[in-house]
VOGU-3710 file (C-alpha; in Angstrom, 3 decimals, decimal comma):
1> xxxxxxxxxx> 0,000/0,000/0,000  1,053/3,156/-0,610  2,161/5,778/1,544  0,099/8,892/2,080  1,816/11,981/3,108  0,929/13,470/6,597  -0,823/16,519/5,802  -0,571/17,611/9,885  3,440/17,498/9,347  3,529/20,792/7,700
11> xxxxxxxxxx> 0,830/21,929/9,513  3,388/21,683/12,848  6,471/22,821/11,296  4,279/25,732/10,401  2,872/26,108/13,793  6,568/26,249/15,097  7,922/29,230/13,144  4,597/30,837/13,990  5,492/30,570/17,870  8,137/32,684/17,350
21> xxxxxxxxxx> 7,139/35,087/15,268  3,997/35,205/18,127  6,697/35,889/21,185  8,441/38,647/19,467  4,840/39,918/19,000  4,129/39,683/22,344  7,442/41,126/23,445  6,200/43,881/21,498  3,158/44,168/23,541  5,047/43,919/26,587
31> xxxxxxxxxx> 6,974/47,814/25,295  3,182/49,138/24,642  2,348/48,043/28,114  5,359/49,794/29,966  4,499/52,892/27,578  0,438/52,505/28,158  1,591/52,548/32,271  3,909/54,867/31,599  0,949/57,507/30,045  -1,262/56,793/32,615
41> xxxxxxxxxx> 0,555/58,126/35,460  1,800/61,050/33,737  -1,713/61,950/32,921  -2,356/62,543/36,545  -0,541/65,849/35,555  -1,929/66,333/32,775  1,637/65,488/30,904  0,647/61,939/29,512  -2,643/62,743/28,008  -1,428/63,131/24,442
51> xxxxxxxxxx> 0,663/60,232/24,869  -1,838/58,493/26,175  -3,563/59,047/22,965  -0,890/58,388/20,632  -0,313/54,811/22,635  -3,801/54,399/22,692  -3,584/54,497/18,595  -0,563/52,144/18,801  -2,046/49,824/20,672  -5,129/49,362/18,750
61> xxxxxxxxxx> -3,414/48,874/15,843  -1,072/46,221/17,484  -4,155/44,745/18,874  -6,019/44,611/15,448  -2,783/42,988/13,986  -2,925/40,151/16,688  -6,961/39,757/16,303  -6,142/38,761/12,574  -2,971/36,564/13,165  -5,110/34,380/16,343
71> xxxxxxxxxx> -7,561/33,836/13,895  -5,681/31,607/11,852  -5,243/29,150/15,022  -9,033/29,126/15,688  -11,866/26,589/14,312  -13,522/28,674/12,058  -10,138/30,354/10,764  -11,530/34,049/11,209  -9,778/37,005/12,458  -11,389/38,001/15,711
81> xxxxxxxxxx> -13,607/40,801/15,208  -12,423/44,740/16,247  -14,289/46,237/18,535  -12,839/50,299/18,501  -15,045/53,203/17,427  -13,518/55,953/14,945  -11,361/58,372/17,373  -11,741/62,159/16,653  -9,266/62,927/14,085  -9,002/67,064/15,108
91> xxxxxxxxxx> -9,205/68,218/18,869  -7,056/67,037/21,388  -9,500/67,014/24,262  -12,050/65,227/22,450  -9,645/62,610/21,368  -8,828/62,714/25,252  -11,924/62,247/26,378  -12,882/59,321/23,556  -9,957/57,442/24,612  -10,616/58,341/28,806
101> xxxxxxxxxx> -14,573/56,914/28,542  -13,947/54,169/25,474  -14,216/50,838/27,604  -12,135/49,697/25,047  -8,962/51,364/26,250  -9,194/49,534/29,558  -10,072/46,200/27,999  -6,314/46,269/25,681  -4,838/47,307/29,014  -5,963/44,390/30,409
111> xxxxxxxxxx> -5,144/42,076/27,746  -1,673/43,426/27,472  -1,005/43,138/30,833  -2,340/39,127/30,618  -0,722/38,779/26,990  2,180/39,703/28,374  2,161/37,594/30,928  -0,018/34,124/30,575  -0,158/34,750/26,957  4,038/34,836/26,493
121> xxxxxxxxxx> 4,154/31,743/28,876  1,952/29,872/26,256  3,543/31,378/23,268  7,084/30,667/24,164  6,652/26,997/25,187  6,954/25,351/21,318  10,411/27,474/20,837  11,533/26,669/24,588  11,070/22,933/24,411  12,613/23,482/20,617
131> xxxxxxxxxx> 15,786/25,224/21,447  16,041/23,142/24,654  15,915/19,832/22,627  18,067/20,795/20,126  21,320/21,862/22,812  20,700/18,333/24,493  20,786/16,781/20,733  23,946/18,474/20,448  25,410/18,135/24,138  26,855/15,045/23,373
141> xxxxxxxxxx> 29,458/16,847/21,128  29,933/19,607/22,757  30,074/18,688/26,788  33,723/19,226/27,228  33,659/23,014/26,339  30,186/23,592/28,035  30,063/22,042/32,129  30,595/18,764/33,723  26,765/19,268/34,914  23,739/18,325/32,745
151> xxxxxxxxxx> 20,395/17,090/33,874  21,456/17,085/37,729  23,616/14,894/37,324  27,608/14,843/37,013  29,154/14,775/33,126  32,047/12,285/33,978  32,817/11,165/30,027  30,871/10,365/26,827  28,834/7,664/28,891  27,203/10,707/30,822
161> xxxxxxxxxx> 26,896/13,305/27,943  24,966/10,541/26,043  21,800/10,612/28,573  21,366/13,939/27,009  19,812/11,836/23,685  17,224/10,351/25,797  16,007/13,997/27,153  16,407/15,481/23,291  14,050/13,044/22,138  11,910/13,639/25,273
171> xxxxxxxxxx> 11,981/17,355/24,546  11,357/17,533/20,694  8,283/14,882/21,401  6,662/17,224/23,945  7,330/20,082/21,318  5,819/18,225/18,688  2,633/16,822/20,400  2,021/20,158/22,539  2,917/23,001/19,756  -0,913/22,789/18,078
181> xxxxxxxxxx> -2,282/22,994/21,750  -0,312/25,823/23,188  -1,038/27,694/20,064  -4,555/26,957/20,160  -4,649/28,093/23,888  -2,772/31,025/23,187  -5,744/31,853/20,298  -8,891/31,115/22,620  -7,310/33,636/25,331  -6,915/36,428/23,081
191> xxxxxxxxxx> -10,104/35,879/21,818  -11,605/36,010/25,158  -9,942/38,914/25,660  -10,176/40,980/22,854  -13,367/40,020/21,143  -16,216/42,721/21,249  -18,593/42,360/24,392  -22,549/42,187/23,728  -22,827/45,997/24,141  -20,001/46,902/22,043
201> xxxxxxxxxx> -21,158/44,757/19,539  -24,489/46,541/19,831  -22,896/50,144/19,403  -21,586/48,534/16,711  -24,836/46,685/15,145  -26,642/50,248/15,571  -24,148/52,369/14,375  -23,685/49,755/11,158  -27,568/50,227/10,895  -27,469/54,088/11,168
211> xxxxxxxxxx> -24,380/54,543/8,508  -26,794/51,789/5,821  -29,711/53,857/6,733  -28,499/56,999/6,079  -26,507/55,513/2,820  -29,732/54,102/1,895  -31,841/56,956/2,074  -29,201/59,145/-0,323  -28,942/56,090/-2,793  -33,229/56,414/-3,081
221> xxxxxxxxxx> -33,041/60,267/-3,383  -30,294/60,024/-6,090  -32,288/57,277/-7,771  -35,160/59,197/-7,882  -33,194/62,317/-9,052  -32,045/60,362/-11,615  -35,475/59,224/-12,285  -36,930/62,293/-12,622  -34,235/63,320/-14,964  -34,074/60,912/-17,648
231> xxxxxxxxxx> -38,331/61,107/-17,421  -37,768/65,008/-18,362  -35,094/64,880/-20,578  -36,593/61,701/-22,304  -40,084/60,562/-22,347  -41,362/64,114/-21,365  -39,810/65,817/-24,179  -40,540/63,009/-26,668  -44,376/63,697/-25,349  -44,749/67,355/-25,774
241> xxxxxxxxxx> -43,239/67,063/-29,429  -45,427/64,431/-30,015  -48,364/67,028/-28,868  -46,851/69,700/-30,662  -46,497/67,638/-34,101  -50,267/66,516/-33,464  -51,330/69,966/-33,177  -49,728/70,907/-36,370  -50,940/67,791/-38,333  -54,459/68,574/-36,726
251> xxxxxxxxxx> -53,906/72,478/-38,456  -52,503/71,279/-41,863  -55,368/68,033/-42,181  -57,818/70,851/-44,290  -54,990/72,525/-46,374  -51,837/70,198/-46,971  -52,714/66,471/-46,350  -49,317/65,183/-47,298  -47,301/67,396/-44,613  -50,154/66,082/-42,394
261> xxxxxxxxxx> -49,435/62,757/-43,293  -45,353/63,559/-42,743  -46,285/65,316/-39,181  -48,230/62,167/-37,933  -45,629/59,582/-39,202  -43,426/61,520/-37,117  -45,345/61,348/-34,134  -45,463/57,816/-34,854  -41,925/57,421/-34,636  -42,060/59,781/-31,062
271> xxxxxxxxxx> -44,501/57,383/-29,977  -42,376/54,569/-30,208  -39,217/55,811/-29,195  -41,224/57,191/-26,075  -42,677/54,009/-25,272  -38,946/52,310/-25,721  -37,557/55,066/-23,293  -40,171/54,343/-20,799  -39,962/50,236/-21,018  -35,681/50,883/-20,342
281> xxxxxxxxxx> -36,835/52,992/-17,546  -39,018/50,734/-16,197  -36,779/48,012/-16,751  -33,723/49,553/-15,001  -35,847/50,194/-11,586  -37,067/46,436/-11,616  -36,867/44,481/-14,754  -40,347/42,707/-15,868  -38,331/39,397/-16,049  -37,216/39,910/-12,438
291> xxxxxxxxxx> -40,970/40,050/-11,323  -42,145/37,229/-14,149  -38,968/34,727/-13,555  -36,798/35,269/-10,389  -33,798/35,964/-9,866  -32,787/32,716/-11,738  -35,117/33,104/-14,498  -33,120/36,630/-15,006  -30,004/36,210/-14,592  -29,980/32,982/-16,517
301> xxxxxxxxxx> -32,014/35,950/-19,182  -29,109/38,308/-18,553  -26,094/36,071/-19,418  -27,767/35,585/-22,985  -27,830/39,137/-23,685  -23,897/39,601/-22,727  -21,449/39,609/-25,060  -19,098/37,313/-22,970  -20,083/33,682/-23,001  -21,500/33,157/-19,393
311> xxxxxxxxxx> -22,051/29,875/-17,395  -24,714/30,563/-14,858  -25,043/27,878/-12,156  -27,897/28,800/-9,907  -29,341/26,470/-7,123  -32,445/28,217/-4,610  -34,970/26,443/-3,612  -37,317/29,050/-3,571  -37,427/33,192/-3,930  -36,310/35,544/-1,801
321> xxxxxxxxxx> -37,905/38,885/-0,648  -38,372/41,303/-3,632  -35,857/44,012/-2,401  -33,294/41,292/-1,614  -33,897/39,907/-5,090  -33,198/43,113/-6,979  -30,442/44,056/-5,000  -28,910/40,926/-5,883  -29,862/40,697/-9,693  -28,221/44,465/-9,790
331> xxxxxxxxxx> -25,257/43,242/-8,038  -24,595/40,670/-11,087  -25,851/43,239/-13,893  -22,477/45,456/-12,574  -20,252/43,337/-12,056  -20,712/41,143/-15,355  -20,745/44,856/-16,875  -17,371/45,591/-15,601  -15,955/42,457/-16,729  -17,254/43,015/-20,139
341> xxxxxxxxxx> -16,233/46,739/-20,196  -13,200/47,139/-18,251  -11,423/43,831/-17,287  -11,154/42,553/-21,216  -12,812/38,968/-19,900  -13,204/36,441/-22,516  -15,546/34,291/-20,122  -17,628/34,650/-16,903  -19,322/32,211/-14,432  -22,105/33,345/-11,993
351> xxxxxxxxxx> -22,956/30,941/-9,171  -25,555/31,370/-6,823  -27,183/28,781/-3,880  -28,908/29,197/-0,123  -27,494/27,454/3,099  -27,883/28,410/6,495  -30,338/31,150/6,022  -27,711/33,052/3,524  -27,590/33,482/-0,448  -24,221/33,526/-1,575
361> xxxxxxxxxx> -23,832/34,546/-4,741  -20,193/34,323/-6,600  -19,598/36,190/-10,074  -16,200/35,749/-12,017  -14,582/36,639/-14,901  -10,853/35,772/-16,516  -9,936/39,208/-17,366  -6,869/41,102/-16,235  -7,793/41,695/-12,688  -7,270/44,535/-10,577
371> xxxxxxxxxx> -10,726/45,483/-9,246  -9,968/47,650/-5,995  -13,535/48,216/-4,276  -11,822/51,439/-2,535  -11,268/52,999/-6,512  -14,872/51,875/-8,497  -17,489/53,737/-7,539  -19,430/50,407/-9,088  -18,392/48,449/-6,754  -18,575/50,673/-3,776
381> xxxxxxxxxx> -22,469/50,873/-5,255  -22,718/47,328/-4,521  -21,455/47,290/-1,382  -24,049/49,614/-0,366  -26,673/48,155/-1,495  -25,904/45,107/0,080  -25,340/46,668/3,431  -28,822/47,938/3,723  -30,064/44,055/3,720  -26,765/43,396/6,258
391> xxxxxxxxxx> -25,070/41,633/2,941  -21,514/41,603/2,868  -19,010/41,689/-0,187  -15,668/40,120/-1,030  -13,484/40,760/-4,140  -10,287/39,273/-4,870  -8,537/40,676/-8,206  -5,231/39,953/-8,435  -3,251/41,958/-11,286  -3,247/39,329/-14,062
401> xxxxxxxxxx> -6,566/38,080/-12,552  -8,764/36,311/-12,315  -11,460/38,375/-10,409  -14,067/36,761/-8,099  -16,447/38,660/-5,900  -18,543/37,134/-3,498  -21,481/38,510/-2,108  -23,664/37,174/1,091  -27,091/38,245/1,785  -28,791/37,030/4,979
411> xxxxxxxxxx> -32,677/36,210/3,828  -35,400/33,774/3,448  -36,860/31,938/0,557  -40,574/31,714/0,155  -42,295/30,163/-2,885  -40,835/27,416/-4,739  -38,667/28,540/-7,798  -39,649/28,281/-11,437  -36,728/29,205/-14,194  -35,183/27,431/-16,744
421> xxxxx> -34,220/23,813/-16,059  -30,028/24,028/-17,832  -27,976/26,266/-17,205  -26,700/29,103/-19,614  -23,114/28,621/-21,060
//
């Protein structure tokens, strides 16, 4: 039978190098800590309160950095979440007194103080055992130049220095079995300790509510500025032509029946191009095939129109609410757009399914890459739109691509779907 590699050796070798890199981490918490005490007593005198705030700054960002290198050593692999509200960025005493009433400042203090302390015991036990192991693997060789002591016991000759083999194999065992544990203890602490508590995390849930509210409300008032616009610059004008071109064919009908004829052939071809104007209007506030099809009826509809072959892979048991279902559908109308337009894709994919009360839907291309969410105002758009139903976004564009942005949306289904059976390729 063949042998199959260990995919847990890596896994600890990794886990090793990542103990060290964690105590010189910690050793870096240990200088915040001295400068954090260090601010706080000189702000009896008023002295340390910028300092305070500048270390307060320094430590949240050290803290941050440690939230997302614990969560690698956790079960669900996520950074733990930050719990800090926005400091003032102009006036000293109000960035004093956000940092003085923040809970939050008291909370690092106390997790430097145990990080520093439990935390750098449980951190530096993989290297300790490691380096320990290693000098008794070598202590055989090198007894004469180092003591005639080892262990307890007296060194006498090469007989002696040779029990040091037995406690090197001792020592790199223990480091092997007990690396994933301490690091995994190390991980739960911090996240005890620097995870949000219920009320910060319900600042946070209302504030998160207030900002999509308030982002909401200006993306309705531009939409129906917008709205308005293209009904007064379009369809409007098309109409009083029309009635103007009516009134004028209604004059001429006695006197000059051919430029009557011409006048009402032209209104005609207002009508129509009025009508057209108003179905694209229509259609770009909720598109008839949305309402008539779902959201896999239309976007399996959608990747036929593109110019890009598409594969569309779509699995929902049933619909979900009308807003979430447009916000969606929109969602994969820009981003498909953008790959057509600006990433020079020769193919896209859409996927979209439900599980555990979320609709995740994933839209890729093979273009060059390069999407930056912080540059498009498109995808910025998306983002929120997507916040207002609590949906979150991902994109990963890597120059050369390819580009894959996943989207979440927290909803239920209701009726059972009905779209096309194959999907669209």
């Amino acid at each position: 039978m063949a042998r199959t590699h260990d995919p847990q050796q890596p896994r600890r070798f990794d886990l090793l190098v990542w103990s060290l890199l964690l105590v010189s981490h910690v050793a870096a918490g240990a200088v915040l800590l001295a400068l954090f005490l260090v601010a706080v007593v000189l702000s009896v005198v008023w002295v340390g309160l910028p300092l305070l705030v500048t270390i307060t700054r320094l430590v949240r960002v050290h803290a941050d950095t440690h939230r997302r290198l614990v969560g690698r050593f956790l079960d669900d692999g996520r950074p733990v979440p930050s719990p800090y509200r926005p400091l003032p960025e102009r006036g000293l005493s109000a960035q004093i007194s956000a940092v003085v009433t923040d809970p939050t400042t008291w909370r690092d203090l106390s997790w430097l103080t145990v990080n520093s302390t439990a935390g750098a015991v449980l951190v530096a036990v993989p290297g300790a055992l490691l380096a320990h192991g290693l000098h008794s693997a070598v202590f055989p060789l090198t007894w004469r130049w180092e003591t005639n002591w080892y262990a307890l016991g007296p060194v006498a000759g090469q007989g002696d220095a040779n029990r040091a083999l037995l406690t090197a194999a001792l020592l790199l065992l223990a480091a092997w079995v007990l690396t994933p544990a301490a690091l995994t203890g190390y991980a739960r602490l911090n996240r005890i300790m620097l995870a949000p508590t219920e009320k910060a995390r319900l600042a946070a849930r209302v504030a998160h509510l207030a900002t999509s509210r308030a982002e909401t409300i200006d993306a309705q008032a531009s939409e129906v500025r917008r709205i308005e616009r293209d009904l007064h610059d379009g369809a409007q004008a098309r109409l009083v032509a029309l009635g103007m071109s009516l009134g004028m064919a209604e004059e001429m009908l006695d006197n000059d029946t051919d430029a009557a004829r011409r006048m009402l052939s032209e209104a005609r071809e207002a009508t129509r191009q009025a009508l057209t104007e108003l179905r694209d209007l229509v259609r770009g506030i909720h598109p008839p095939v949305l309402v008539e099809r779902g959201l896999d009826g239309a976007v399996r509809a959608l990747a036929v129109t593109q110019h890009l072959p598409i594969s569309v892979d779509i699995d929902l048991p049933g619909r979900p609410a009308d807003p979430v279902e447009s916000a969606a559908y929109f969602a994969v109308v820009e981003i498909l757009t953008n790959a057509a337009k600006h990433a020079g894709a020769e193919r896209a994919w859409v996927r979209i399914n439900y599980g555990r009360g979320r609709m995740v839907v994933l839209v890729g291309d093979d273009g060059r890459g390069g999407a930056d969410p912080a540059k498009g105002t498109g995808l910025r758009g998306i983002r929120r739109r997507l916040s207002a139903f609590d949906g979150t976004m991902n994109v990963v564009s890597p120059v050369g691509g390819p580009t894959i942005v996943t989207m979440e949306l927290p909803c239920a289904l209701s009726s059972p779907k009905t779209s096309l059976s194959s999907a669209t390729d």
